[in-house]
ROMI-426810 format. One record per atom (N, C-alpha, C): atom name; residue in three letters; x, y, z. Coordinates in steps of 0.1 Angstrom, whole numbers. Layout:
N
+-------+---------+-------+-------+-------+
| atomo | residuo |     x |     y |     z |
+-------+---------+-------+-------+-------+
|    CA |     ala |     X |     Y |     Z |
...
+-------+---------+-------+-------+-------+
! end
This chain:
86
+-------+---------+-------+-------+-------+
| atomo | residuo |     x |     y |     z |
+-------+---------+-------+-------+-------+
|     N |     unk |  -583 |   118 |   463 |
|    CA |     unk |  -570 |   123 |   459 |
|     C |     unk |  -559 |   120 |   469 |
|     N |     unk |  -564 |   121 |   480 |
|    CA |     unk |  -556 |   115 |   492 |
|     C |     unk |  -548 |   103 |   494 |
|     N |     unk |  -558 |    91 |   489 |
|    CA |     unk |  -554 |    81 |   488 |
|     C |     unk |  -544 |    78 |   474 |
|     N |     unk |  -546 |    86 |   462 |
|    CA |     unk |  -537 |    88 |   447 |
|     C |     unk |  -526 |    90 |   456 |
|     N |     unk |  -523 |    99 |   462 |
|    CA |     unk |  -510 |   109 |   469 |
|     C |     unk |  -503 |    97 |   475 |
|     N |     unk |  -504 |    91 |   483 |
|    CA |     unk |  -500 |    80 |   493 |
|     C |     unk |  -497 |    65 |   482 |
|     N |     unk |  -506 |    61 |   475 |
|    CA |     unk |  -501 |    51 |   465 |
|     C |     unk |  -489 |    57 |   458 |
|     N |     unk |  -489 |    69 |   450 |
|    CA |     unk |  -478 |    80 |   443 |
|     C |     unk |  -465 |    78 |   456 |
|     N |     unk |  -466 |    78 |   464 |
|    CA |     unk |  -454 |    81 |   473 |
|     C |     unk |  -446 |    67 |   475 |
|     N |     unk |  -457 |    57 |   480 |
|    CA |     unk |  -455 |    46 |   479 |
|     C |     unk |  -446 |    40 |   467 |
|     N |     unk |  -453 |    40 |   455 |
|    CA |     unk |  -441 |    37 |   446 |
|     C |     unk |  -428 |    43 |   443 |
|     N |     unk |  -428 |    58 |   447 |
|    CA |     unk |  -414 |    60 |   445 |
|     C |     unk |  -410 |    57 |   454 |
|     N |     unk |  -409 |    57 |   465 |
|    CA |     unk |  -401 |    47 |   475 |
|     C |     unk |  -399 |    37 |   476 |
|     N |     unk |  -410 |    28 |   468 |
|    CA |     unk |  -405 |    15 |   462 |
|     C |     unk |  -392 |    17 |   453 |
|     N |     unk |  -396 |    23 |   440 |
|    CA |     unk |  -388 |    27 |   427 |
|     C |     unk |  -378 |    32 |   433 |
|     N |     unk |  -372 |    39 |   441 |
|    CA |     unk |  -358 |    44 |   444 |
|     C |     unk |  -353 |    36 |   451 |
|     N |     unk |  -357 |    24 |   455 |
|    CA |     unk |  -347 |     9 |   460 |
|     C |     unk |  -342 |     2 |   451 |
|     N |     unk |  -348 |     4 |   438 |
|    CA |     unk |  -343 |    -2 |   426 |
|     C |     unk |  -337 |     4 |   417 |
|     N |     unk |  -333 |    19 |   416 |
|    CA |     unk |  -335 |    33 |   407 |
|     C |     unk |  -316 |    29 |   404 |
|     N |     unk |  -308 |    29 |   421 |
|    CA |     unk |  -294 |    26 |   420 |
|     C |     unk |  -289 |    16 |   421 |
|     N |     unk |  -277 |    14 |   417 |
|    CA |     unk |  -265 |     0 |   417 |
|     C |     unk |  -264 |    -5 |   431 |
|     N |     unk |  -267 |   -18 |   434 |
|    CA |     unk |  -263 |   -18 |   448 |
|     C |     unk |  -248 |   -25 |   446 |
|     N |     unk |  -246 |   -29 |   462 |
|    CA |     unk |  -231 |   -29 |   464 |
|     C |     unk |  -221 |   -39 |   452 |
|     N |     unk |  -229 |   -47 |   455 |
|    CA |     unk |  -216 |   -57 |   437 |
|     C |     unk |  -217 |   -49 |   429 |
|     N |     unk |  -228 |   -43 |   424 |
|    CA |     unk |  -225 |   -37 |   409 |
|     C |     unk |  -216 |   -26 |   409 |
|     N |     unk |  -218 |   -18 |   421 |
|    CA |     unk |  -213 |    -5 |   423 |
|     C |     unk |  -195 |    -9 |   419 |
|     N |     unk |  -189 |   -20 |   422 |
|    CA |     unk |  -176 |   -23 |   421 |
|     C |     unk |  -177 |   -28 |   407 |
|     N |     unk |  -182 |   -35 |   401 |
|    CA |     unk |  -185 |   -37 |   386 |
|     C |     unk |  -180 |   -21 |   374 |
|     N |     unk |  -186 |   -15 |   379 |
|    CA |     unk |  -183 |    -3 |   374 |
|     C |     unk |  -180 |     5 |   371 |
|     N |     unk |  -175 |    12 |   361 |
|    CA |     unk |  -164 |    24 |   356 |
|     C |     unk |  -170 |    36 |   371 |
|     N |     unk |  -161 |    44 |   370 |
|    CA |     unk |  -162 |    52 |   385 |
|     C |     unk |  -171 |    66 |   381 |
|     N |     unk |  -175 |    66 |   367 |
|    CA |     unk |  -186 |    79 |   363 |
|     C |     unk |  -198 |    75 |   362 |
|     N |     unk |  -202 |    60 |   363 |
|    CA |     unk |  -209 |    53 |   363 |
|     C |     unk |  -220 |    46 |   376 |
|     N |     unk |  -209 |    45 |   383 |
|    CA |     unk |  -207 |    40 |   397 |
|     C |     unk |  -224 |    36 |   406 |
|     N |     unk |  -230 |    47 |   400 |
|    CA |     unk |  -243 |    46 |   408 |
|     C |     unk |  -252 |    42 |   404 |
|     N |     unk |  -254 |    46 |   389 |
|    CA |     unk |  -266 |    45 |   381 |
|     C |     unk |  -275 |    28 |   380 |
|     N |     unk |  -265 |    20 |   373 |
|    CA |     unk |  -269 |    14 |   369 |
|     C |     unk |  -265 |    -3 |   372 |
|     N |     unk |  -275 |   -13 |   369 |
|    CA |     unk |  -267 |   -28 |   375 |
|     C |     unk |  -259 |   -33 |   366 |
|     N |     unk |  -253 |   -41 |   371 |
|    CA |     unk |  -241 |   -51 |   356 |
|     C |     unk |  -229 |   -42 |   357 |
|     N |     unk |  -222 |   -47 |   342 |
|    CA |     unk |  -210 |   -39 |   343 |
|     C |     unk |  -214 |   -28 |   334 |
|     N |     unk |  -208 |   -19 |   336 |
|    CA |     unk |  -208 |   -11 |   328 |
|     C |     unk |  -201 |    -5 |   316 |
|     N |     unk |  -202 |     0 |   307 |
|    CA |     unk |  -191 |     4 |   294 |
|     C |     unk |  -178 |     1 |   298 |
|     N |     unk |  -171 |   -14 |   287 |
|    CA |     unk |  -159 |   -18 |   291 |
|     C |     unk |  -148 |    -9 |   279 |
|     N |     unk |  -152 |   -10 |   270 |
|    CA |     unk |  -148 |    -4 |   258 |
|     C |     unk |  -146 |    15 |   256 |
|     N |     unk |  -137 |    19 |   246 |
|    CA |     unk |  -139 |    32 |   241 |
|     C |     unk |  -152 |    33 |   232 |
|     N |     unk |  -155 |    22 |   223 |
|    CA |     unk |  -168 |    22 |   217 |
|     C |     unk |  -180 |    20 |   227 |
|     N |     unk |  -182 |    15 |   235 |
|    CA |     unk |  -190 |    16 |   244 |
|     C |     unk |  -196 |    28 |   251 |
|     N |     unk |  -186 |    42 |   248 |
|    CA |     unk |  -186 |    49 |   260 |
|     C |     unk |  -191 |    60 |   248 |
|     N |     unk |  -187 |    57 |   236 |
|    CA |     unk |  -195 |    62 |   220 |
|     C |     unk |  -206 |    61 |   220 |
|     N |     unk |  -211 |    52 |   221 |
|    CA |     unk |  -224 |    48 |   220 |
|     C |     unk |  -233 |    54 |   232 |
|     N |     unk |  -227 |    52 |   244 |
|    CA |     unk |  -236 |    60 |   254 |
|     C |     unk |  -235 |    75 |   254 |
|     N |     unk |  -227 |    78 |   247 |
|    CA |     unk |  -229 |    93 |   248 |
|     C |     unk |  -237 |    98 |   235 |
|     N |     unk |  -241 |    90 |   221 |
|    CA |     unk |  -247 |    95 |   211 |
|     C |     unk |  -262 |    93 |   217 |
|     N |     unk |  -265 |    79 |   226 |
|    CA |     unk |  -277 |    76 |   235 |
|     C |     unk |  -282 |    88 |   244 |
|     N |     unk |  -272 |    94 |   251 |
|    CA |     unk |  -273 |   103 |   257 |
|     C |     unk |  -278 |   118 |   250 |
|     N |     unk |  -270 |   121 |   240 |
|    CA |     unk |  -272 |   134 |   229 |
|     C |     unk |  -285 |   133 |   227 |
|     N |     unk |  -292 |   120 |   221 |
|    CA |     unk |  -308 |   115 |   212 |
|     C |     unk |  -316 |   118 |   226 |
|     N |     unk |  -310 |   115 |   238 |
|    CA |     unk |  -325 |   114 |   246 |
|     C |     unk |  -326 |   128 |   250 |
|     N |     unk |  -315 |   136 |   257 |
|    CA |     unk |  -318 |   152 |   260 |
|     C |     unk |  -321 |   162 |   244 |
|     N |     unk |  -317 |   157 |   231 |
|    CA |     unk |  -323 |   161 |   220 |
|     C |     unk |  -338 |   163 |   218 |
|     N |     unk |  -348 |   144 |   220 |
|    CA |     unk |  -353 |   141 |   223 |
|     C |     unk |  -363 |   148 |   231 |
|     N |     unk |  -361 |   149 |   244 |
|    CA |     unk |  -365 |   156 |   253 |
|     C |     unk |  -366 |   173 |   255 |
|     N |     unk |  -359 |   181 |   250 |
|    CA |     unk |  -361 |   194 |   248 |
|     C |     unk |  -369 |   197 |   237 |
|     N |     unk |  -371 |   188 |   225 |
|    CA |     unk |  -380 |   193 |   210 |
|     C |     unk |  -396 |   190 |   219 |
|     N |     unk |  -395 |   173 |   226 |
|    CA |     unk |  -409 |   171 |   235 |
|     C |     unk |  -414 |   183 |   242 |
|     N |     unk |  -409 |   193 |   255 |
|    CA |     unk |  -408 |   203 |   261 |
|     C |     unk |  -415 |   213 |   250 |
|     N |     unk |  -406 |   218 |   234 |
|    CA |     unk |  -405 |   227 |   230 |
|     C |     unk |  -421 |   222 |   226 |
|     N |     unk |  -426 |   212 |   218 |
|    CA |     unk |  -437 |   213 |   210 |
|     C |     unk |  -450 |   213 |   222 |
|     N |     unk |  -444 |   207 |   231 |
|    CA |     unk |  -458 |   204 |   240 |
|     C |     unk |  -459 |   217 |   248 |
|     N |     unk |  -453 |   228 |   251 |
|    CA |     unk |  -454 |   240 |   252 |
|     C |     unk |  -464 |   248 |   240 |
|     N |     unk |  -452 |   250 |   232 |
|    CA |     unk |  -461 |   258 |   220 |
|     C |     unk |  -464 |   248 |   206 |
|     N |     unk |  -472 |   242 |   205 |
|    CA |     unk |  -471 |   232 |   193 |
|     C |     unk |  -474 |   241 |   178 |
|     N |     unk |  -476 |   253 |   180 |
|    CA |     unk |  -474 |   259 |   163 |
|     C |     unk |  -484 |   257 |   158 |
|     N |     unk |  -493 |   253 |   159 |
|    CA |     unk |  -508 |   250 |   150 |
|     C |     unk |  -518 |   263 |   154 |
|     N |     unk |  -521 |   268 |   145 |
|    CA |     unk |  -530 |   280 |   141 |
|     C |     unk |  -546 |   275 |   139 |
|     N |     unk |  -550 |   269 |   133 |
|    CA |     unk |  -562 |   265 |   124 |
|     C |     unk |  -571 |   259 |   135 |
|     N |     unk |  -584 |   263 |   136 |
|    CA |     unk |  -593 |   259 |   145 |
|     C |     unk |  -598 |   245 |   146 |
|     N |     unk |  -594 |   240 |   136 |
|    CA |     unk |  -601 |   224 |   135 |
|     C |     unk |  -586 |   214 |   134 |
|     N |     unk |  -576 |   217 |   141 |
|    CA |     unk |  -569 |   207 |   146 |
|     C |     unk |  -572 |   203 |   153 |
|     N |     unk |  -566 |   186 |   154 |
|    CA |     unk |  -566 |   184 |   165 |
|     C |     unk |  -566 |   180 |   178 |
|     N |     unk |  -552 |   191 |   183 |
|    CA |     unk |  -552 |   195 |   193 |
|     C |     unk |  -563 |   206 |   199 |
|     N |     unk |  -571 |   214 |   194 |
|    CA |     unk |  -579 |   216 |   199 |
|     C |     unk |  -591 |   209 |   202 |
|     N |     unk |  -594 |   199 |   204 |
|    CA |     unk |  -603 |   186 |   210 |
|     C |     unk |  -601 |   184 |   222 |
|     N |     unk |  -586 |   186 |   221 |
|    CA |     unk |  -579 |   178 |   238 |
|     C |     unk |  -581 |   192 |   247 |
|     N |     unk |  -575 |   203 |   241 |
|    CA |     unk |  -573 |   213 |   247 |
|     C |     unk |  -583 |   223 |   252 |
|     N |     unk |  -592 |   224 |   241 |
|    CA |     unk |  -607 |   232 |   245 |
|     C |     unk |  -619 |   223 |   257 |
+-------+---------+-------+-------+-------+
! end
């Protein structure tokens, strides 16, 4: 488990060298942007449309994931989720 822990650390410390914009892109980029990501970033009003309905779908997305994988609503003994779960 020790050695899981140290490879797990290892990669995020890899992955957070790559996670933000380095210095060119950081200038590439709208100033709400600025960190996140490489390239240019949303040049357009349509552009800035589109990342915000992207945005809406993934935290949408993400809270029904949360909601069902908490309580998935299934009553009946022979689903299943109870295979994985029992």
């Amino acid at each position: 488990m020790k050695n899981f822990k140290n490879i797990a650390v290892f990669f995020f410390i890899f992955w957070m060298n790559f996670a933000f914009a380095c210095d060119a892109c950081k200038l590439q980029q709208p100033k709400i942007t600025q960190n996140f990501t490489h390239g240019v970033g949303p040049q357009g009003q349509f552009d800035w449309i589109i990342v915000s309905a992207i945005a809406v779908i993934t935290i949408f997305t993400l809270v029904f994931s949360i909601k069902f994988l908490m309580k998935p609503g299934e009553k009946d003994k022979n689903h299943i989720k109870n295979l994985i779960l029992n």
